[in-house]
PADREN-998858 format. One line per 4 residues: number of its first residue (from 0); their letters; for each residue x, y, z of C-alpha. Coordinates in steps of 0.02 Angstrom, whole numbers. Layout:
# residues N
NUM = a = X/Y/Z  ... .
//
This chain:
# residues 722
0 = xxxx = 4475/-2740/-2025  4496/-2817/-1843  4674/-2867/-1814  4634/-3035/-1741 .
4 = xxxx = 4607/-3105/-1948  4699/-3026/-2052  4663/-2988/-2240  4848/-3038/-2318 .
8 = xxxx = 4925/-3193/-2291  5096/-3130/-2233  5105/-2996/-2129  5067/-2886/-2267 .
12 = xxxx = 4895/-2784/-2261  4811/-2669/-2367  4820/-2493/-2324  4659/-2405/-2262 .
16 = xxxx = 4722/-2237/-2319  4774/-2313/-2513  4616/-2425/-2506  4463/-2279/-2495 .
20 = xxxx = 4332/-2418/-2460  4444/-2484/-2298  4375/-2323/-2194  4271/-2317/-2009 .
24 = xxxx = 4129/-2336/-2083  4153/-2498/-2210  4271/-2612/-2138  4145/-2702/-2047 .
28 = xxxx = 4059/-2738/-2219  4212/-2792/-2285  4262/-2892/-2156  4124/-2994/-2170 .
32 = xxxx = 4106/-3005/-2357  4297/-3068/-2334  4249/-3218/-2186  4102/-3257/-2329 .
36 = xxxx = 4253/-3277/-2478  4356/-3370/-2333  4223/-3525/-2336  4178/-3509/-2521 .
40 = xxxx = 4255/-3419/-2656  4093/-3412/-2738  3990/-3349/-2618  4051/-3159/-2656 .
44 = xxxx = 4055/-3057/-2816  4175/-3095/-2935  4232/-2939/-2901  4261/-2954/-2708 .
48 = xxxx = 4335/-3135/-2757  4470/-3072/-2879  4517/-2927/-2757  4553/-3062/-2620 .
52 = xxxx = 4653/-3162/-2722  4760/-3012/-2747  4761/-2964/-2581  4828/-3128/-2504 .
56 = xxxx = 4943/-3142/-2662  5033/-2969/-2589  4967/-2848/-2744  5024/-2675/-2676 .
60 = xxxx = 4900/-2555/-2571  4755/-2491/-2685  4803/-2610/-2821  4701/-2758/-2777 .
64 = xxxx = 4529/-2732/-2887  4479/-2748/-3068  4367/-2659/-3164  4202/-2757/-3208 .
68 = xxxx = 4258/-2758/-3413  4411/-2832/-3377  4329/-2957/-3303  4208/-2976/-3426 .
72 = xxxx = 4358/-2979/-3550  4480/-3104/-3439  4348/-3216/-3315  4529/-3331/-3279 .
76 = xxxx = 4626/-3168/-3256  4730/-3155/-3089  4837/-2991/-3162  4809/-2825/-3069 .
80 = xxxx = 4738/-2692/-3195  4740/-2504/-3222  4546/-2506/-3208  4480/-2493/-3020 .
84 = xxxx = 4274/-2568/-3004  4194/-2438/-2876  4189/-2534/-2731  4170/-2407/-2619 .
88 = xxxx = 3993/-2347/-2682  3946/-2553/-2688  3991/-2552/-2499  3919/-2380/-2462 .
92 = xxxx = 3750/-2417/-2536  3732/-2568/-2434  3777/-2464/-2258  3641/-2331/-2324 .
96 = xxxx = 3501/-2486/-2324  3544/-2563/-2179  3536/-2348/-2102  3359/-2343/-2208 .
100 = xxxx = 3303/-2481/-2130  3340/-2450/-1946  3269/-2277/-1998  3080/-2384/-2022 .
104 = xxxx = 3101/-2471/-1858  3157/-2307/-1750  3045/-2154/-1856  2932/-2243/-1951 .
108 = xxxx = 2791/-2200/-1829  2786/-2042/-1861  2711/-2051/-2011  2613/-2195/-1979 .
112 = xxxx = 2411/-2165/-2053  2348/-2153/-1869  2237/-2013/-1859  2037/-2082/-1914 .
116 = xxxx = 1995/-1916/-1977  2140/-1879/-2060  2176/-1716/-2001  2268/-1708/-1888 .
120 = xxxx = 2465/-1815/-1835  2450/-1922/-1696  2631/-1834/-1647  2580/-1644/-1664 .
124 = xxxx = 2713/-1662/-1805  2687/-1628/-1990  2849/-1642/-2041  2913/-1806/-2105 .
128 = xxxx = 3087/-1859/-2053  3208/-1840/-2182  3279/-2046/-2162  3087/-2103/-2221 .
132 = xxxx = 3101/-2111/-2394  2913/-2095/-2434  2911/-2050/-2608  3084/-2081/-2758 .
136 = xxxx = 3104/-1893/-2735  3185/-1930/-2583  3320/-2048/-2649  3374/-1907/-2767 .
140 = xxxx = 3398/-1897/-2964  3491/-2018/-3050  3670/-1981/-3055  3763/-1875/-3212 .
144 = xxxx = 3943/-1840/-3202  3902/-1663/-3213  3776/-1656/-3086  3776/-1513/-2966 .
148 = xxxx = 3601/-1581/-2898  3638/-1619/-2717  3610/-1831/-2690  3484/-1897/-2574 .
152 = xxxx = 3481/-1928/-2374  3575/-2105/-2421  3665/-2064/-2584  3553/-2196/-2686 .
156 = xxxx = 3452/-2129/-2827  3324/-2199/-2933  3438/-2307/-3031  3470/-2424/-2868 .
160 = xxxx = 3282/-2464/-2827  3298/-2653/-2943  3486/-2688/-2859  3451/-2837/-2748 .
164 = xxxx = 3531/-2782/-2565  3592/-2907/-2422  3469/-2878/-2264  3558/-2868/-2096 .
168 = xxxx = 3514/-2988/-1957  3409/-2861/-1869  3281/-2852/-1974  3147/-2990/-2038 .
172 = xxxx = 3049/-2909/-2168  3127/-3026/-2283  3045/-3169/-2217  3130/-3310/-2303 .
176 = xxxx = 3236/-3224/-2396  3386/-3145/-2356  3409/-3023/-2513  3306/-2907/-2595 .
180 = xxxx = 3281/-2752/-2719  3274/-2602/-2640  3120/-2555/-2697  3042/-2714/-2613 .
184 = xxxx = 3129/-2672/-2475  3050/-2490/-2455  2876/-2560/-2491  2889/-2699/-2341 .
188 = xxxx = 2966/-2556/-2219  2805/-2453/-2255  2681/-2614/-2237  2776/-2627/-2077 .
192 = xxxx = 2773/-2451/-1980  2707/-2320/-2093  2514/-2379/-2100  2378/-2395/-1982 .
196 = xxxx = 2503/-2462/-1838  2666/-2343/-1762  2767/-2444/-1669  2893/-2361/-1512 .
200 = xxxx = 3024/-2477/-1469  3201/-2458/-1531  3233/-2354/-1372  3219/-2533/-1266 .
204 = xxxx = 3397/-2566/-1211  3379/-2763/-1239  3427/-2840/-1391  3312/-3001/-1378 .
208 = xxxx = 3162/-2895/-1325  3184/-2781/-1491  3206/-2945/-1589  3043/-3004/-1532 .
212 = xxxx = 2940/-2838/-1584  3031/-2839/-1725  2981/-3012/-1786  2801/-2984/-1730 .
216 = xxxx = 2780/-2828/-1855  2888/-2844/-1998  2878/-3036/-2038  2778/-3040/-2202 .
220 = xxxx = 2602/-3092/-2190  2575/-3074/-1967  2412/-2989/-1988  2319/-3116/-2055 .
224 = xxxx = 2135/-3149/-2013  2041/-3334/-2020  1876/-3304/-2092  1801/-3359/-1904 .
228 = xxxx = 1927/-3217/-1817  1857/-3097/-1936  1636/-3143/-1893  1693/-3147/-1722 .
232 = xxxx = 1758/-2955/-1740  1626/-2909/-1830  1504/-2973/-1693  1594/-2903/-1542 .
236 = xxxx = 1603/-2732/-1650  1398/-2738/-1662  1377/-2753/-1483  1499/-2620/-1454 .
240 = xxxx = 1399/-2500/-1574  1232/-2541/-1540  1246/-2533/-1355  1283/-2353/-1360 .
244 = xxxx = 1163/-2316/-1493  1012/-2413/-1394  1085/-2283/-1233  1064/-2132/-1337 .
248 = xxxx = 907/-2176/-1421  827/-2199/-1232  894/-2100/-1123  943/-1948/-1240 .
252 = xxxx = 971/-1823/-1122  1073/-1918/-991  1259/-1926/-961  1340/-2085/-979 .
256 = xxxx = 1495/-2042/-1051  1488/-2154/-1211  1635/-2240/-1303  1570/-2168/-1506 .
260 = xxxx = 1718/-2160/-1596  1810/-2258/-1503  1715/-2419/-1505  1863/-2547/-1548 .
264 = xxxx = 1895/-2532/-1376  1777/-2670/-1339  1857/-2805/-1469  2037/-2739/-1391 .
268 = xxxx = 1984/-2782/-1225  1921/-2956/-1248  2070/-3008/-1378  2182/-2969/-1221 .
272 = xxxx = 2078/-3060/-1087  2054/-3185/-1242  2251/-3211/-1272  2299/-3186/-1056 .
276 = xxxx = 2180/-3319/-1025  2283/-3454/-1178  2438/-3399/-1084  2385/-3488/-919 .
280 = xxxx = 2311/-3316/-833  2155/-3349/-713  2111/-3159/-639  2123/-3003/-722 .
284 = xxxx = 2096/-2842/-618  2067/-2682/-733  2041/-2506/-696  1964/-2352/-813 .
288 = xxxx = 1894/-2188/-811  1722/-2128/-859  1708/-2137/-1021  1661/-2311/-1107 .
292 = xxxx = 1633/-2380/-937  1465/-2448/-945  1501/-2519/-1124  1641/-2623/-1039 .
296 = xxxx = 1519/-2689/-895  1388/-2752/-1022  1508/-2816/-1150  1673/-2861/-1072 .
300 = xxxx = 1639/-2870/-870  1460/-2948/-952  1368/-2862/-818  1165/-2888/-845 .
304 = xxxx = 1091/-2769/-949  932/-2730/-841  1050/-2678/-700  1132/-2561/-801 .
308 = xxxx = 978/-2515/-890  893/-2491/-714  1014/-2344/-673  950/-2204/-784 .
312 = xxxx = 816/-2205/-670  795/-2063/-570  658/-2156/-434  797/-2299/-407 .
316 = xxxx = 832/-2305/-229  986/-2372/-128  948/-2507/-23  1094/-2495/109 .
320 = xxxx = 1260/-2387/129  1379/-2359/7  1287/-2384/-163  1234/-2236/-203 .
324 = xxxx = 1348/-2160/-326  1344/-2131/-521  1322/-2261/-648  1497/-2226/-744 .
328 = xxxx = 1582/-2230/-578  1538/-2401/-517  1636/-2566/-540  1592/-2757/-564 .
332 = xxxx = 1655/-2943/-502  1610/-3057/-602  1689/-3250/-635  1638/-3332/-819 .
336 = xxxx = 1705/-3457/-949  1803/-3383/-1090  1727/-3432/-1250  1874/-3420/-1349 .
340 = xxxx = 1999/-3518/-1240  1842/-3630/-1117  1926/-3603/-948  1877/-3496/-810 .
344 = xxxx = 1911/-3323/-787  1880/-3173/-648  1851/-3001/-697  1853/-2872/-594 .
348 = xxxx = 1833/-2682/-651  1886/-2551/-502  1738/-2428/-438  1838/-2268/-484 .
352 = xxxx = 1783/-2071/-435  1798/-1917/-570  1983/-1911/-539  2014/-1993/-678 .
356 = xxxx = 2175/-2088/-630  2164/-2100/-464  2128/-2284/-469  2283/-2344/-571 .
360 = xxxx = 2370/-2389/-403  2236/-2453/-315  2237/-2573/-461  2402/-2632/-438 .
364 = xxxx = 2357/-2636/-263  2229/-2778/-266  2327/-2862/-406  2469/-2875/-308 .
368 = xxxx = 2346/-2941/-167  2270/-3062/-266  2465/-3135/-327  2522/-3126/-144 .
372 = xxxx = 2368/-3248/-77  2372/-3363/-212  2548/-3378/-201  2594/-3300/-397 .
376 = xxxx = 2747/-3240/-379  2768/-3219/-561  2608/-3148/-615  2582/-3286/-726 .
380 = xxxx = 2399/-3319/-657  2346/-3134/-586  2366/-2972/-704  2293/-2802/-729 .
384 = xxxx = 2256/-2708/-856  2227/-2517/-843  2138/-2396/-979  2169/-2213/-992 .
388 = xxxx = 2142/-2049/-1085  2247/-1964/-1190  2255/-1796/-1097  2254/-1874/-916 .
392 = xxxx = 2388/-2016/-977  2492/-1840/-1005  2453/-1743/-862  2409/-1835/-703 .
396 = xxxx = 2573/-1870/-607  2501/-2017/-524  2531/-2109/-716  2707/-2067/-714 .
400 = xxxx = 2717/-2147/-500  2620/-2297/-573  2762/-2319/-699  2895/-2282/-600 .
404 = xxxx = 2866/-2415/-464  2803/-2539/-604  2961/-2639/-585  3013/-2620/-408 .
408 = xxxx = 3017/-2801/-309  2900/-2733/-184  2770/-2657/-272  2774/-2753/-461 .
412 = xxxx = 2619/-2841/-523  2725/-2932/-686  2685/-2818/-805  2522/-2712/-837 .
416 = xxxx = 2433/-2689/-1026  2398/-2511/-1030  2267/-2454/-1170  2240/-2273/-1191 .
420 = xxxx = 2078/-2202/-1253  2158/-2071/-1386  2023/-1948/-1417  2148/-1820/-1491 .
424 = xxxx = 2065/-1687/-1367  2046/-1683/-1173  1878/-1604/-1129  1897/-1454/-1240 .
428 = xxxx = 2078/-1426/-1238  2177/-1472/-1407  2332/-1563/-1368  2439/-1456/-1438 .
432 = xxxx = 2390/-1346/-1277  2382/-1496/-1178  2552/-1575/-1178  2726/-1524/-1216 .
436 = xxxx = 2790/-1711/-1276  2734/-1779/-1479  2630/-1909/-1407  2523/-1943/-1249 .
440 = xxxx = 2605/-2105/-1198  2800/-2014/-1203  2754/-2053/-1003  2776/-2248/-1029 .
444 = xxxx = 2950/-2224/-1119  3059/-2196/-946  3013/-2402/-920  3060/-2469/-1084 .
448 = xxxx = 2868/-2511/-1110  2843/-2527/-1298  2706/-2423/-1358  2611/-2463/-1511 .
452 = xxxx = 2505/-2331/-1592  2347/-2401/-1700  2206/-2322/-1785  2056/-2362/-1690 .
456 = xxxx = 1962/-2358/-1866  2046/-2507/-1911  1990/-2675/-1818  2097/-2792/-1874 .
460 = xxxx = 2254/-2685/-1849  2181/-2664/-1668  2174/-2846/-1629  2314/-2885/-1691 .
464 = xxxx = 2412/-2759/-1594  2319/-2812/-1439  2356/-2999/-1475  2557/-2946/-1487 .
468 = xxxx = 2531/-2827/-1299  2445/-2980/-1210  2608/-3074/-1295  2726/-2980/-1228 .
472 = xxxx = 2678/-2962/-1051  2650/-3153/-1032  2816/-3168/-1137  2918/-3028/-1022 .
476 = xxxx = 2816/-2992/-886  2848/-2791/-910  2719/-2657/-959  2661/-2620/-1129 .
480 = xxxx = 2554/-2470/-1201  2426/-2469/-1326  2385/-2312/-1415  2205/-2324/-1477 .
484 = xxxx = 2210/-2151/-1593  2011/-2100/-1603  1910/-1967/-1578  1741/-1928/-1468 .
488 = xxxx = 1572/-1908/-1568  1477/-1808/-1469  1547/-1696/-1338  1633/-1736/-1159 .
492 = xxxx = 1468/-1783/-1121  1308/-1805/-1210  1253/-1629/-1138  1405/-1530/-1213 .
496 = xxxx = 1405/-1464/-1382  1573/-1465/-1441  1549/-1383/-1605  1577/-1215/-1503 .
500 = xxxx = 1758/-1252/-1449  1820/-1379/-1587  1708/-1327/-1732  1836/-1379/-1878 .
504 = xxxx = 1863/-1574/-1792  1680/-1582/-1785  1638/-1531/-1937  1735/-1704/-1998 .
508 = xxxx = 1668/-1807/-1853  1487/-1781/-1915  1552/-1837/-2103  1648/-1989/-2025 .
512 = xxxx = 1551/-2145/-2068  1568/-2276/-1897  1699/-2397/-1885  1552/-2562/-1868 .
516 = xxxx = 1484/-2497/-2035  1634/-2512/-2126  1715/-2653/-2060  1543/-2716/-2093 .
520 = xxxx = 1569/-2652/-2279  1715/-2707/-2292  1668/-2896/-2238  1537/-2914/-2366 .
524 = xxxx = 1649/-2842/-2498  1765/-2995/-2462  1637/-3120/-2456  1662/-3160/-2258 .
528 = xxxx = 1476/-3128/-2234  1353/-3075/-2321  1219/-2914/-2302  1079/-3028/-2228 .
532 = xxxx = 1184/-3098/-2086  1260/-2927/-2042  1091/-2863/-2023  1035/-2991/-1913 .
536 = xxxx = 1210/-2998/-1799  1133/-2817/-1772  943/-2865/-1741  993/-3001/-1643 .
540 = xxxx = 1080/-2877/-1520  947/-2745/-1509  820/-2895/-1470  929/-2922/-1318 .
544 = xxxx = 931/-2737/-1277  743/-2708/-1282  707/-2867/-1171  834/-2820/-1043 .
548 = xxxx = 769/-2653/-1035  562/-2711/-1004  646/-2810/-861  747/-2655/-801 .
552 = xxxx = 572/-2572/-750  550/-2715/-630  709/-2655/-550  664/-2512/-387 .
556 = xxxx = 820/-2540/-271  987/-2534/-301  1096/-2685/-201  1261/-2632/-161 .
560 = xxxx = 1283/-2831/-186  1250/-2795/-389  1405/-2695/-378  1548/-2765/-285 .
564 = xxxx = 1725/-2762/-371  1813/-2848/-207  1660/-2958/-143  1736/-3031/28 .
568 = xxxx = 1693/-3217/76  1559/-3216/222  1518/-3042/227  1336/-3059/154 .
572 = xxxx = 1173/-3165/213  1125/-3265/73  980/-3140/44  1128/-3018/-28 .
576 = xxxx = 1118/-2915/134  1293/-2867/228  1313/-2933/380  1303/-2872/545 .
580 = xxxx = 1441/-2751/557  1472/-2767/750  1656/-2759/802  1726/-2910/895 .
584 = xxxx = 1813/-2895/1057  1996/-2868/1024  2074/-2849/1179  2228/-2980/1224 .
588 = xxxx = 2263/-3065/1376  2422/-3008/1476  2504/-3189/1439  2515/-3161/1247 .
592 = xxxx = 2555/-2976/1274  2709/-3042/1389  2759/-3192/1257  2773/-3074/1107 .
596 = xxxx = 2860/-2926/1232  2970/-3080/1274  3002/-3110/1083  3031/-2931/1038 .
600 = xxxx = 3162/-2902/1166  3260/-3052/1112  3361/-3127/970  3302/-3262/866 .
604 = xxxx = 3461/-3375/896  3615/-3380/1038  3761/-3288/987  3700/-3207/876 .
608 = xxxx = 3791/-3031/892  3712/-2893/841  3738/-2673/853  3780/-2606/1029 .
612 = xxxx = 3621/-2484/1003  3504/-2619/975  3556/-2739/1118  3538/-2584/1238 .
616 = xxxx = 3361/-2566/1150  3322/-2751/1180  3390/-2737/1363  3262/-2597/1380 .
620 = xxxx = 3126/-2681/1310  3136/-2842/1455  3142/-2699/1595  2965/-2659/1533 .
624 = xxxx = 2902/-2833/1515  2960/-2850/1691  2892/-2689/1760  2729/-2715/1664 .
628 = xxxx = 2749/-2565/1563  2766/-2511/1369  2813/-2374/1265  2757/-2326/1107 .
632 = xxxx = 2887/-2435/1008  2844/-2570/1114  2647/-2537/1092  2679/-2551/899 .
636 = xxxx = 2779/-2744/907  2624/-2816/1026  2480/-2749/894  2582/-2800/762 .
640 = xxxx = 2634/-2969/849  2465/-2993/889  2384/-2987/717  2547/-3099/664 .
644 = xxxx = 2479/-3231/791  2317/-3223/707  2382/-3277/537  2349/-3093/458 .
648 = xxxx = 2453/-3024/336  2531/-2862/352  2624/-2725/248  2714/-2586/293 .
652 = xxxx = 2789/-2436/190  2811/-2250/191  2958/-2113/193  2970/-2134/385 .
656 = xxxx = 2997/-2297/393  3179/-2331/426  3138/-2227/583  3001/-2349/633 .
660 = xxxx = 3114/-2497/606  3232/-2440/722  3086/-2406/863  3050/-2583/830 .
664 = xxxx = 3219/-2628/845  3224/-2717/675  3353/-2704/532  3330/-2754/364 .
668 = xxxx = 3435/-2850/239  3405/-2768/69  3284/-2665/1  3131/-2755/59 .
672 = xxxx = 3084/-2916/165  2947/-3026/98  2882/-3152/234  2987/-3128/360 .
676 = xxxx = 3114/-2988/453  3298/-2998/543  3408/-2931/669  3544/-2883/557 .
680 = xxxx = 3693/-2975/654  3876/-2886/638  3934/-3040/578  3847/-3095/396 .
684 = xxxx = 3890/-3272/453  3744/-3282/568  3601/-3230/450  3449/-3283/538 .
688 = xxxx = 3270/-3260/468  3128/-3278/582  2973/-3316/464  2824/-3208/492 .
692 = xxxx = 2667/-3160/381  2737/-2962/382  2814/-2865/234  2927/-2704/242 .
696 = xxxx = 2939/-2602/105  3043/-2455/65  2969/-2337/-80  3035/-2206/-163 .
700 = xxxx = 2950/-2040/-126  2798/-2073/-208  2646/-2073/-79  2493/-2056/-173 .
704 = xxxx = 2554/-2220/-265  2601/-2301/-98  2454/-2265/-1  2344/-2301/-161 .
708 = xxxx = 2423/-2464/-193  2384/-2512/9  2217/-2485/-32  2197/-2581/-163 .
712 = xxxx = 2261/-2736/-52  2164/-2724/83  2027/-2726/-59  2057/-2904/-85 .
716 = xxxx = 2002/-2969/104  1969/-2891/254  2098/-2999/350  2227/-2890/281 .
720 = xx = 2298/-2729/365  2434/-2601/239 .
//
């Protein structure tokens, strides 16, 4: 027991080596079962009450307690007794459930019910950690004197499942309640973590974050549906479905890269932009690979139908430069009103090549763009979200870059939803051959992202764990992962027969019934709708399919104006044609080039003392002004002045950097400037800015993220140089 409050009333105390319960491990218990009897007698067992009455009345070391029966015998007595109550297995049994149930929050993923075909575990792991009591033959027999039978992982046995427990303050599966019987408390710990949602987050090193996560998945009764959430599920789940069965019914022998078995991806997309857009956010700027992309642009990006439709033919042409490429590669602008929340929101899906993820920087790139120009400085109005697959989420360094500079000043967007497409296999590789870490999104763990694991088969699970990602990032502003655990129905694309190189997975995929006909199913069996008005959710779909594909044959030329993710003010006629791309005259008259030499060999205020070097460097720099020359340092300020003067925003970063500073004959203050750069004066006294429209940043060594991220900025507008 802490010194600072004593147990005795004099400066007696009981002894922790006569006392066996007053150890390491239980004092804190005691302690606070003793501030409890402190404010009310009553509030403790009699037990704990008659032992601290003896305490305080000096009863010698390990004398203190009474048996229950003498209690039972004498409820007045205050006399010390031969008989000794077992308090130390009372106070041990209560440490083991507060270890069981930090066991849930930390393991309990692991065996979560993730995988939809139940075959294989979502963390290459079949073994169940021995902490998860899954079954009463991991608590252990019930106790005999003679016993040799070795007890349980806790010591608790069958006999404590009805004892009512106290639950500690980290944990809010009680709800309103703050006791309960053990074997309530097992059966809310595996409603919580152990079925059709794994949730990574007790390695976050901030208390009030884990609180939060903790509250959104253990509070009794969180996943709850209105009967209006649930037809607007099923709905979004029929377009999802249908789309890529009208795609494979016409165009059979064409890639496209479809999203079967994974089509909760669509519903987990718009519950995001649905719950981003309630929190206040105006822009959302999202990047993906191949697979599922043209199912996004017809049901999330809302692209029309006829100019997707229009693609799978082969006589299309491309009516000017630059918009000729594959269907699944191409991206989409697009500016609507959110049905769910009625206010206006921008969509914009990244063109992105095979490489899978290259275009998670570029991303952040234009998202950072679009914060910096409409002055967002907290991402609470501009946001990204990036999708992934499970084998390149693993292996593409580029993921880990993205991460890694996620929360740097410089370079952060506020917190990005990642959603990975987990088809349990990357082209044909199993991913026990693909990876060495239990799950595909280990990556996101070196930024404290949370990670939540979900069954794709399982809508309502799905929304609800994208409701609780778009939560947090509006709520913390850091990046979160969502695991969508799936699998692919036909092969890596609709030309590949995967039956010869994962014959055993596909044997179950081709028995698995799809996710919209039992969620359907399962809707009707509640009463939420009935069998007529599924059927016509789905004909009323495929009517909208077959009439956007008669108007698709109208469709010969392919408009690179149809396909814009970063459409720039002013740079088409209002027939949808680019402009004339003729390059203005961009020469300067020797004037300006003299005022900004004059300004780059001088310091912003007078005395103003700065290095020896650089004054010798500023000296130089007037000589040349004077004699009408420049060097190459010199050559750099005046283009960089010059498109200052113009109002254009610049960034600069790379490894070489520092070195370029110094030929500018510029110091920094910190890690990065934003707006503005200094002389660095030897005195910190006379800090003066001088406010430009030019940003300096110094990265790590990370330069396919840095010059990605560039990029994606001077995606945004043209009057932008990176």
């Amino acid at each position: 027991v802490r010194k600072e409050r004593p147990l005795t009333s004099g400066n007696q105390r009981p002894s922790g080596e006569i006392e066996p319960f007053l150890n390491g491990t239980s004092s804190n218990y005691v302690e606070e079962m003793y501030y409890s009897w402190l404010e009310d007698p009553k509030s403790v067992h009699k037990s704990w009450d008659i032992f601290f009455r003896n305490a305080n009345a000096g009863a010698p070391p390990g004398k203190a307690h009474q048996s229950p029966l003498s209690l039972a015998v004498l409820p007045q007595a205050q006399s010390l007794v031969g008989a000794q109550i077992n308090v130390e297995k009372l106070v041990e049994d209560h440490l083991a459930v507060q270890s069981l149930i930090r066991a849930y929050q930390i393991r309990g993923h692991h065996v979560a019910q993730l995988d939809p075909l139940g075959i294989m575990d979502a963390d290459l792991d079949c073994h169940i950690p021995n902490d998860i009591i899954t079954s009463s033959d991991k608590l252990g027999e019930k106790s005999e004197p003679l016993t040799t039978e070795p007890p349980g992982f806790y010591g608790l046995d069958e006999s404590d499942l009805d004892k009512v427990f106290r639950l500690p303050t980290t944990t809010f599966i009680g709800g309103t309640e703050s006791d309960l019987p053990l074997r309530e408390i097992i059966r809310r710990l595996e409603m919580a973590y152990c079925q059709h949602i794994g949730v990574e987050f007790m390695f976050i090193n901030d208390l009030d974050q884990c609180q939060w996560i903790r509250e959104k998945f253990e509070k009794p009764g969180v996943m709850q549906f209105t009967l209006e959430e649930k037809r607007t599920l099923l709905a979004r789940m029929v377009r999802s479905t249908r789309f890529e069965e009208f795609l494979q019914r016409k165009w059979s022998s064409e890639k496209r890269f479809g999203l079967e078995g994974c089509e909760s991806l669509i519903p987990a997309l718009k519950t995001i932009i649905d719950k981003s857009s309630e929190k206040g956010v105006e822009n959302i700027v999202m990047g993906m690979p191949h697979r599922g992309r043209l199912n996004v642009l017809a049901n999330v990006i809302r692209k029309e139908l006829e100019q997707i439709f229009c693609q799978f033919d082969s006589k299309l042409e491309a009516a000017d430069e630059g918009s000729g490429d594959v269907k699944y590669h191409l991206g989409m602008y697009h500016r609507r009103i959110n049905r769910v929340t009625d206010r206006n929101i921008t969509l914009s899906l990244m063109a992105n090549p095979s490489h899978l993820e290259a275009v998670d920087p570029v991303v952040q790139g234009k998202t950072k763009a679009e914060q910096f120009y409409c002055g967002d400085t907290e991402g609470h109005k501009v946001m990204s979200i990036l999708m992934h697959g499970d084998a390149a989420f693993a292996g593409q360094g580029v993921v880990y870059e993205t991460f890694h500079l996620s929360d740097l000043p410089s370079y952060s967007t506020h917190g990005t939803v990642h959603v990975v497409v987990n088809n349990q296999i990357g082209f044909t590789t199993d991913p026990r051959m693909a990876r060495s870490s239990p799950y595909p999104t280990d990556v996101a763990r070196v930024v404290n992202a949370p990670i939540f694991h979900v069954n794709a088969d399982d809508p309502e699970a799905v929304v609800y764990v994208c409701n609780v990602a778009a939560e947090w990032r509006a709520t913390f502003h850091k990046d979160v992962v969502v695991d969508l655990v799936c699998y692919r129905r036909l092969g890596h694309n609709e030309m590949d027969e995967p039956m010869f190189t994962q014959p055993l997975m596909y044997k179950q995929i081709k028995k698995q019934k799809g996710v919209m006909q039992k969620y359907g199913e399962k809707l009707i069996a509640e009463g939420a709708v009935s069998r007529q008005e599924y059927e016509e959710e789905i004909a009323k779909y495929d009517k909208i399919c077959e009439e956007a594909h008669v108007r698709s044959k109208d469709e010969k030329i392919l408009h690179i104006k149809h396909w814009l993710d970063s459409p720039w003010p002013g740079f088409f006629n209002l027939d949808g044609q680019p402009k004339s791309l003729t390059c203005p005259t961009t020469g300067l008259t020797e004037e300006e080039l003299i005022h900004i030499g004059q300004v780059a060999s001088s310091v912003p205020v007078e005395d103003f003392t700065i290095h020896g070097g650089l004054s010798r460097i500023l000296k130089a720099r007037g000589e040349m002004i004077k004699n009408r020359t420049v060097d190459w340092a010199l050559g750099e300020y005046m283009a960089f002045g010059s498109l200052l003067k113009e109002g254009i925003h610049v960034r600069l970063s790379g490894q070489d950097f520092p070195f370029f500073v110094c030929n500018l004959g510029l110091c920094q203050t910190g890690l990065f400037i934003v707006h503005y750069f200094v002389l660095r004066p030897r005195s910190l006294s006379q800090m003066s800015p001088i406010y430009t429209s030019i940003v300096f940043l110094f990265p790590p060594i990370s330069s396919n993220f840095a010059q990605s991220l560039k990029s994606g900025a001077t995606f945004h507008r043209p009057q932008s140089t990176a």
